[in-house]
C-alpha positions as CSV (number, residue, x, y, z in Angstrom):
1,X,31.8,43.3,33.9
2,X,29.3,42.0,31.0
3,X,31.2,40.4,27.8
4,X,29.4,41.6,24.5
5,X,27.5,38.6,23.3
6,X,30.0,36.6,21.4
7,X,29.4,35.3,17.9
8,X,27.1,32.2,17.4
9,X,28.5,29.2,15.5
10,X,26.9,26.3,14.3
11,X,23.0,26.8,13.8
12,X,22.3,22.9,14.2
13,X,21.5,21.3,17.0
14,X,20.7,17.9,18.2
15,X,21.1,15.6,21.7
16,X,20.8,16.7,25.7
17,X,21.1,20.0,26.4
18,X,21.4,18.4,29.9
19,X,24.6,17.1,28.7
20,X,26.1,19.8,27.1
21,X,25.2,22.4,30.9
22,X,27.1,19.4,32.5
23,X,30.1,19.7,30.2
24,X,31.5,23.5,31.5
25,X,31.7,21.9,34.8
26,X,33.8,19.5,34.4
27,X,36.6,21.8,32.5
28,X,37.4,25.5,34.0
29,X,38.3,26.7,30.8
30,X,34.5,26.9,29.7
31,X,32.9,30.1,31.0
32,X,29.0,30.0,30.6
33,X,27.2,32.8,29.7
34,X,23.6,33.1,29.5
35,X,21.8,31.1,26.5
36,X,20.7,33.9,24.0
37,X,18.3,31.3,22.0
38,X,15.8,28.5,23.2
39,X,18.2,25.4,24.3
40,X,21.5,25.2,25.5
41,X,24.3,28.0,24.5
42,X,27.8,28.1,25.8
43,X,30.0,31.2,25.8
44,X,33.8,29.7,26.2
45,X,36.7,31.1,26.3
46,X,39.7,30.5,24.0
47,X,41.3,26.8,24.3
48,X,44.6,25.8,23.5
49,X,45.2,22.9,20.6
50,X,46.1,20.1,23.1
51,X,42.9,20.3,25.0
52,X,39.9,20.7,22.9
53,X,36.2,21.0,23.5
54,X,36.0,17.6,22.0
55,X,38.5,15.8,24.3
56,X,36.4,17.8,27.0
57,X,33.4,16.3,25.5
58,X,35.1,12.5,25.3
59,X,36.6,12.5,28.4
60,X,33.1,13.3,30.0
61,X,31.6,10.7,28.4
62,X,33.7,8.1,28.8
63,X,34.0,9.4,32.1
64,X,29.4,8.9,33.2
65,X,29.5,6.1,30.4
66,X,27.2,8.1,27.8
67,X,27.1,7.9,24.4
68,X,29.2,10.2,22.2
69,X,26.6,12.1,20.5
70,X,27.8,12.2,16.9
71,X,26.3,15.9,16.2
72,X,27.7,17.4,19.0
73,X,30.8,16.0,18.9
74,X,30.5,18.1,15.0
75,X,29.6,21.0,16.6
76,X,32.4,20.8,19.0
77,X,35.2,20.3,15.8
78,X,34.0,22.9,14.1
79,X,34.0,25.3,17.6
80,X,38.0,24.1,17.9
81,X,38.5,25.2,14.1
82,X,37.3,28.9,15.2
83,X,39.4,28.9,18.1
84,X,42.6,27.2,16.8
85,X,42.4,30.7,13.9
86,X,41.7,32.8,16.6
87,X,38.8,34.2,15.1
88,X,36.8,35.1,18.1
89,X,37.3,35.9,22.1
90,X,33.9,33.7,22.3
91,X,32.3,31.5,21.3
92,X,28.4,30.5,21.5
93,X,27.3,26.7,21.4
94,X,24.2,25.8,20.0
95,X,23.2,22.8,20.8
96,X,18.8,23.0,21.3
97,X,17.5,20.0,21.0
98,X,14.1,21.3,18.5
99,X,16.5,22.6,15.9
100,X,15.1,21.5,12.2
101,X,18.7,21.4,10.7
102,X,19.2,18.2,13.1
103,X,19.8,15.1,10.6
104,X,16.6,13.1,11.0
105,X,17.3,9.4,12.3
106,X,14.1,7.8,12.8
107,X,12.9,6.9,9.2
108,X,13.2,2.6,8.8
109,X,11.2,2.2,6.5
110,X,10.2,3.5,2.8
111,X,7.8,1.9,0.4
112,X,7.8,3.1,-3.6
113,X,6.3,0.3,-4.3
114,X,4.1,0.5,-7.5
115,X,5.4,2.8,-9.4
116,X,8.0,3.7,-12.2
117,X,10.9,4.0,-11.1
118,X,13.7,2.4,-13.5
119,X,17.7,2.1,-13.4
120,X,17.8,5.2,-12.4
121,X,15.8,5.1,-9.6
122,X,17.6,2.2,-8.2
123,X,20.7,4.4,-8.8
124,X,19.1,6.9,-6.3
125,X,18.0,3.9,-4.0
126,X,21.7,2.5,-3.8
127,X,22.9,5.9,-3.3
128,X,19.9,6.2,-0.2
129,X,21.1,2.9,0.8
130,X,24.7,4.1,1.4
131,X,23.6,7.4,3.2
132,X,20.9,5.9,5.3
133,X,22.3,3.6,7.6
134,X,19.4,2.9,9.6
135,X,16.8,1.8,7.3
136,X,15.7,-1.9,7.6
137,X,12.9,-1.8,5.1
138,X,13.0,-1.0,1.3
139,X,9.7,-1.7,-0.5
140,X,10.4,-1.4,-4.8
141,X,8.1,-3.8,-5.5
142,X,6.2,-3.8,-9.3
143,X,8.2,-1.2,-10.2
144,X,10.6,-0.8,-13.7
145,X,13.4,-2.1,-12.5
146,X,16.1,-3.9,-14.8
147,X,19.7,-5.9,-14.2
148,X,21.2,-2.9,-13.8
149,X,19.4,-1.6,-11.4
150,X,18.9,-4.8,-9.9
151,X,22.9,-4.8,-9.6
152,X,23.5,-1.4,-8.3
153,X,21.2,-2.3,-5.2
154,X,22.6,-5.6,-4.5
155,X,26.2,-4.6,-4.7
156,X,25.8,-1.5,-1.8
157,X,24.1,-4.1,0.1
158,X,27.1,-5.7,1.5
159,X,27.4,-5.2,5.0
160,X,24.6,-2.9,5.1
161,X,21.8,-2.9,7.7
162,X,18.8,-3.6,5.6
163,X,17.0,-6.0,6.9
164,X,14.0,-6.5,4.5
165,X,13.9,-6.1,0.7
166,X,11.0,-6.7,-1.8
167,X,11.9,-6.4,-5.4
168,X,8.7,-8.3,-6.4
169,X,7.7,-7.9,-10.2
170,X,11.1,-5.7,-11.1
171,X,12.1,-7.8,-14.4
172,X,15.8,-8.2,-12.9
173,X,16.1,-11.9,-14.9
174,X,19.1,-13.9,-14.2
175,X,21.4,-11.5,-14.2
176,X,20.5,-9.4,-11.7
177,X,19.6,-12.4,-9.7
178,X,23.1,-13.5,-9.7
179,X,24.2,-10.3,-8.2
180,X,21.8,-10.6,-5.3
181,X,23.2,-14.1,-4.8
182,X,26.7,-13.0,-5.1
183,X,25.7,-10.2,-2.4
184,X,24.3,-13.3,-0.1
185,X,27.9,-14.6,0.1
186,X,28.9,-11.5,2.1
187,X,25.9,-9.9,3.4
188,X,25.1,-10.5,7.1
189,X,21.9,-8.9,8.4
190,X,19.1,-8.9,5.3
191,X,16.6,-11.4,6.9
192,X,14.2,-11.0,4.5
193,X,14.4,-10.8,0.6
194,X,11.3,-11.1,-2.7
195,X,12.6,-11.8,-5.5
196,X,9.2,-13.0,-6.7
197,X,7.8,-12.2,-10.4
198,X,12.0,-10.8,-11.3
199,X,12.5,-13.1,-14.3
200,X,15.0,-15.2,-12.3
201,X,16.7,-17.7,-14.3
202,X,17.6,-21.0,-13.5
203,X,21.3,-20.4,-12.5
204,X,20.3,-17.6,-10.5
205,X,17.7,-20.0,-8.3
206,X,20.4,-22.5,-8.2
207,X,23.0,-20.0,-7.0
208,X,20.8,-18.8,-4.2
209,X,20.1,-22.3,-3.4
210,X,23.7,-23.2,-3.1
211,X,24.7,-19.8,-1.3
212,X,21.7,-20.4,1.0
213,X,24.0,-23.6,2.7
214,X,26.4,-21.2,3.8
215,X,24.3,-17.6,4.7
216,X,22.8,-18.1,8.1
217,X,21.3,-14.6,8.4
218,X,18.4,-15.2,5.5
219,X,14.9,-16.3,7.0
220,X,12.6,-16.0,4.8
221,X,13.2,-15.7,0.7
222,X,10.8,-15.4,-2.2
223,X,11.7,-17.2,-5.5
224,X,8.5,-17.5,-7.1
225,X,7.7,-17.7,-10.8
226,X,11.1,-17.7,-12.3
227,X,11.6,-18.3,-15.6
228,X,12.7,-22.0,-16.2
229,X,13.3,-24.2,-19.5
230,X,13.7,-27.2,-18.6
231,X,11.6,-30.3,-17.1
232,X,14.1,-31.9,-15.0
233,X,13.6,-30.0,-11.9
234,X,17.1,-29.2,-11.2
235,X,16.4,-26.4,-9.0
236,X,14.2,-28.3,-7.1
237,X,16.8,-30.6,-6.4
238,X,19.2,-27.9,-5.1
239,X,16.7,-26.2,-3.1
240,X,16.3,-29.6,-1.2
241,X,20.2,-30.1,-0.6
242,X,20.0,-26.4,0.6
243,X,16.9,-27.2,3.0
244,X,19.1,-30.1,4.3
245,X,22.4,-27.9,5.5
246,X,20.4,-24.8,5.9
247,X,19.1,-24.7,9.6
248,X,17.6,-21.2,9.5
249,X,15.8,-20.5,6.8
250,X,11.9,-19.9,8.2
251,X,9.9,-19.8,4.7
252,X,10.6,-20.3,1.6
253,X,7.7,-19.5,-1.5
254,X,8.5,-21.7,-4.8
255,X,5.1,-21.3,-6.6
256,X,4.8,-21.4,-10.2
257,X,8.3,-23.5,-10.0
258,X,7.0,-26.7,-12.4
259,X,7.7,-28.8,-9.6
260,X,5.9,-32.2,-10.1
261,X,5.7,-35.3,-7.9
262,X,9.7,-36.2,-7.9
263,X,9.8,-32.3,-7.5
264,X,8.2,-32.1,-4.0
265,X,9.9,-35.8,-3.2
266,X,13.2,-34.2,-3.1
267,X,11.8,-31.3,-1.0
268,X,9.8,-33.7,1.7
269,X,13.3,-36.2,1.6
270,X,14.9,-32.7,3.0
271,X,12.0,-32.0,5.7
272,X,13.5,-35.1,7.2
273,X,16.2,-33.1,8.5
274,X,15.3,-29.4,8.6
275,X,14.4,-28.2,12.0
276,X,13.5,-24.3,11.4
277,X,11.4,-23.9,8.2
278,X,8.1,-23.4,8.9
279,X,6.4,-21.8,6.1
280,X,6.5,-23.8,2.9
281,X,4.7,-22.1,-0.8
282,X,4.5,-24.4,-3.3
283,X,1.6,-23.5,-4.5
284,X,1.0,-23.2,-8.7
285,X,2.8,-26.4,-9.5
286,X,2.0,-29.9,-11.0
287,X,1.7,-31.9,-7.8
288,X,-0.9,-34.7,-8.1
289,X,-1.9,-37.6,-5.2
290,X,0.9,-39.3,-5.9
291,X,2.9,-36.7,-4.4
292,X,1.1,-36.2,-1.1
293,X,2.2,-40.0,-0.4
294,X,5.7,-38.1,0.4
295,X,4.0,-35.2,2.0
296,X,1.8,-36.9,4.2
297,X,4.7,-39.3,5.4
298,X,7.6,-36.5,6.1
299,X,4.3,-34.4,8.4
300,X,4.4,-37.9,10.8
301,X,7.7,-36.8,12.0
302,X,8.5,-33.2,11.1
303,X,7.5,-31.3,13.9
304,X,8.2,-27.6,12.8
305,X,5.9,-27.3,9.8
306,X,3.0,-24.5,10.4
307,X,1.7,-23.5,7.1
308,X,2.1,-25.2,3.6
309,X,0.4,-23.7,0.3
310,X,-0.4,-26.1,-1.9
311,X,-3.2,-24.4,-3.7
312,X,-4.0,-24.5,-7.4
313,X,-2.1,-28.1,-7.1
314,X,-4.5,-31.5,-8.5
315,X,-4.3,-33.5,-5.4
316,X,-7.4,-34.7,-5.8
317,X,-10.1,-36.9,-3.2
318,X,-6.7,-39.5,-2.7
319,X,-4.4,-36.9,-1.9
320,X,-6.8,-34.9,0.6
321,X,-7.4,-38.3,2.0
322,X,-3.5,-39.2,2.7
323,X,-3.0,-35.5,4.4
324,X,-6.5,-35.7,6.4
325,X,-4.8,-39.9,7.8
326,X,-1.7,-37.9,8.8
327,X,-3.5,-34.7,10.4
328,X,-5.7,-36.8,12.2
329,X,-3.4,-39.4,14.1
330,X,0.1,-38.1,13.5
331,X,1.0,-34.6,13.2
332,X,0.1,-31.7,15.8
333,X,2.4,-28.7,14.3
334,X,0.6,-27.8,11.3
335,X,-1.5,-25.1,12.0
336,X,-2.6,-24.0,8.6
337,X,-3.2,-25.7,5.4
338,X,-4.2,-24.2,2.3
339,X,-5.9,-26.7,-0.9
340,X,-7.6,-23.9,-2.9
341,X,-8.8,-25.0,-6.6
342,X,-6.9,-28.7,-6.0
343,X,-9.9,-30.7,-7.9
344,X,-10.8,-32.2,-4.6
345,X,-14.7,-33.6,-4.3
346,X,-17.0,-34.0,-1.4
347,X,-15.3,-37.2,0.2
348,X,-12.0,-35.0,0.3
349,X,-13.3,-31.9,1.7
350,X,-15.6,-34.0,4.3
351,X,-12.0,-35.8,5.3
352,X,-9.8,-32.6,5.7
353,X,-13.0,-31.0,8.0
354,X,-12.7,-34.3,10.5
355,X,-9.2,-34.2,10.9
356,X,-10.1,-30.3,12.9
357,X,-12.2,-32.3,14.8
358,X,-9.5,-34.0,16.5
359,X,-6.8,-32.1,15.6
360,X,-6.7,-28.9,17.7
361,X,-3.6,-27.5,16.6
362,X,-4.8,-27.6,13.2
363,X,-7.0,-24.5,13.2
364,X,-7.2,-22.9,9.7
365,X,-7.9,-24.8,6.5
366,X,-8.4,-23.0,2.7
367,X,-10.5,-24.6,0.3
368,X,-12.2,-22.6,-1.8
369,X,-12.2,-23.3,-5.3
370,X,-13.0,-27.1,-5.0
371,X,-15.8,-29.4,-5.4
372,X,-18.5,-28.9,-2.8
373,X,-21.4,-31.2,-2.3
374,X,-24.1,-31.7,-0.1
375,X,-21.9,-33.8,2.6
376,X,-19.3,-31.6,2.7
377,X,-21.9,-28.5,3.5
378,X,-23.5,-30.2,6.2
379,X,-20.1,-31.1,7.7
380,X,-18.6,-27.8,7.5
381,X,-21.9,-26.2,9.0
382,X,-21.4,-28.7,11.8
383,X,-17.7,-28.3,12.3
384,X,-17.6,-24.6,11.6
385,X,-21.2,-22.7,12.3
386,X,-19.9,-19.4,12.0
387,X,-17.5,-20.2,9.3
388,X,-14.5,-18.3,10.9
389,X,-11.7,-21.0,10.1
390,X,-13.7,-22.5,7.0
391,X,-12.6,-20.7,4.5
392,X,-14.7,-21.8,1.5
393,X,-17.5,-19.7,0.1
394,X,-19.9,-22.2,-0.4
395,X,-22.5,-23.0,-3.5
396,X,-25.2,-25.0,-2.4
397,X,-29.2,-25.8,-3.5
398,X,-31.8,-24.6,-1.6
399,X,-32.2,-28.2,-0.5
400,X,-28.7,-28.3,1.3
401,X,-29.9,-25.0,3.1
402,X,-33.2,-26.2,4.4
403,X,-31.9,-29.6,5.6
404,X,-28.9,-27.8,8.0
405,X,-31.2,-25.1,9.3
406,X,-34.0,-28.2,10.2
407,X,-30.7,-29.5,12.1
408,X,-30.6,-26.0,13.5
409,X,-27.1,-25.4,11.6
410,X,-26.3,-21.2,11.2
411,X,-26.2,-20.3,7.7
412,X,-24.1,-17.2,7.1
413,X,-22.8,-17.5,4.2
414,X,-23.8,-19.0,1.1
415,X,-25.0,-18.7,-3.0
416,X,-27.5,-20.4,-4.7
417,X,-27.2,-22.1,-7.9
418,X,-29.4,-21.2,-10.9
């Protein structure tokens, strides 16, 4: 004899409805009845308190080794609550997989970056980082964030699953940098953190400096342009104890730290003995020659090295000169080297462009911004014909253009001075 259709609960839907036809079979208290809506639906009959639809459900999983499906495992709850009151001689399962109302679990990523959002926006973006356990990727960069805010995200990220946060240009200050730090001490999976252009002061670089010795999760951190008073480099200094216990940190951007020649000593005396960092920034600073002496030497042995910034540095011809020595009969790691706007003249730039001569691993080299002269045009048109790897825009007389294309030299791009 047909049943009347029994009353549907539970309008949300989400998983197999492969899973959910299998279920009946395995328990003769279910009995199925056909689905009245697109997906799976499930007349059962009454069941008794000590043997749920969500043991049912359990045991079958645990039983073909599937994943409990959180949602349906919901459904199933509530469907016990209905029977346990007695509310209904059926009940109808729905369970299709293309119903809206299924929580959305795919999003792992969201940029606001650029806009306005103050405290209260990060109040909303703690509250999303509590909710949404599976975003790895928060973008708030340049926005209007302050300490506060900058403490109510860093204190829900404690054993969260974020992997990668950019705060870049919120005005956080040392304050809110010492909550991120403090947040370091316990936080085990953010791999990635900017904290570029926040204000940071300088107990707040020297806390993440000293809680970067213990936190072995962290590969890559952005500290650049904090806000520092005082000339003797102390930050420096604990950045290059931290680079010597710290064995995976990957980069690390310092620019605009005031670091001078003792500065980067105490950074290339830690190179020594770091094996994993391979991206160094220390580009804006005070470094002169003097300080690629120190450079130049720790490159002869360091092996993990790829890319070091130095731009908008005054290294000058001599300190070109000591990197091009090392490039050319030392190191083969290095890959990319940047010396953008470093005051360095023709006999410099001529140097560095050799050393890719016999340095293969050595591939891309930056120097726009620096002193160009005839030899170094004629070399770089030699080296580098179509100008892929050298990346210098070059200003040069007409003379300078007829002599390379009468040695047959391509010419793409160049300006003419007046």
């Amino acid at each position: 004899m047909a049943a009347q259709p029994p009353r549907p609960v539970g309008e949300r839907s989400m998983g197999s409805s492969r899973e959910a036809a299998r279920a009946p079979a395995r328990s003769p208290a279910w009995a199925s009845t056909q689905a009245s809506t697109p997906g799976a639906a499930l007349a059962v009959q009454r069941e008794s308190p000590e043997s749920g639809l969500q043991k049912h459900y359990s045991n079958l999983c645990m039983e073909k080794s599937q994943k409990i499906n959180p949602f349906i495992l919901h459904i199933l709850q509530e469907v016990d609550e209905e029977i346990k009151k007695g509310l209904a001689a059926g009940i109808t399962l729905n369970i299709a997989g293309n119903n809206r109302l299924v929580p959305v679990e795919r999003v792992t990523g969201l940029d606001v970056g650029y806009n306005l959002l103050c405290d209260v926006g990060a109040y909303y973006a703690a509250k999303l980082l509590q909710k949404q356990l599976n975003l790895i990727y928060l973008n708030l960069m340049f926005n209007d964030i302050g300490p506060e805010g900058g403490e109510l995200i860093a204190k829900v990220l404690h054993n969260r699953t974020l992997k990668y946060l950019r705060m870049t240009g919120n005005k956080i200050e040392n304050k809110g940098g010492m909550f991120f730090a403090a947040m370091l001490q316990i936080n085990s999976s953010l791999e990635k953190l900017d904290l570029g252009d926040c204000d940071l002061g300088m107990q707040s670089v020297i806390a993440f400096a000293t809680v970067l010795t213990q936190n072995q999760a962290i590969k890559a951190i952005n500290l650049n342009r904090p806000i520092l008073y005082s000339e003797q480099e102390e930050s420096t200094v604990h950045v290059g104890r931290m680079l010597k216990e710290n064995h995976c940190l990957v980069a690390l951007h310092m620019c605009k730290h005031d670091i001078k020649n003792s500065g980067i000593q105490q950074l290339c005396d830690a190179l020594y003995l770091n094996s994993s960092l391979r991206y160094l920034d220390v580009s804006c600073n005070k470094i002169t020659h003097d300080g690629m002496v120190y450079l130049a030497d720790v490159l002869k042995s360091n092996t993990t090295l790829e890319v070091i910034d130095l731009s908008f540095n005054r290294i000058e011809n001599a300190g070109a000169n000591y990197l091009s020595e090392t490039l050319t009969s030392h190191n083969r790691s290095l890959k990319a080297l940047s010396v953008v706007s470093n005051n360095i003249e023709g006999e410099g730039l001529v140097a560095l462009s050799q050393s890719m001569k016999t340095n293969l691993t050595f591939s891309h080299i930056y120097i726009w911004g620096n002193k160009f002269d005839e030899a170094t045009c004629i070399v770089s048109f030699k080296f580098f014909p179509s100008l892929k790897a050298f990346s210098g825009i070059i200003s040069v007389t007409s003379d300078i253009i007829y002599r390379c294309l009468r040695n047959g030299y391509t010419v793409r791009h160049c300006s003419f001075d007046n």
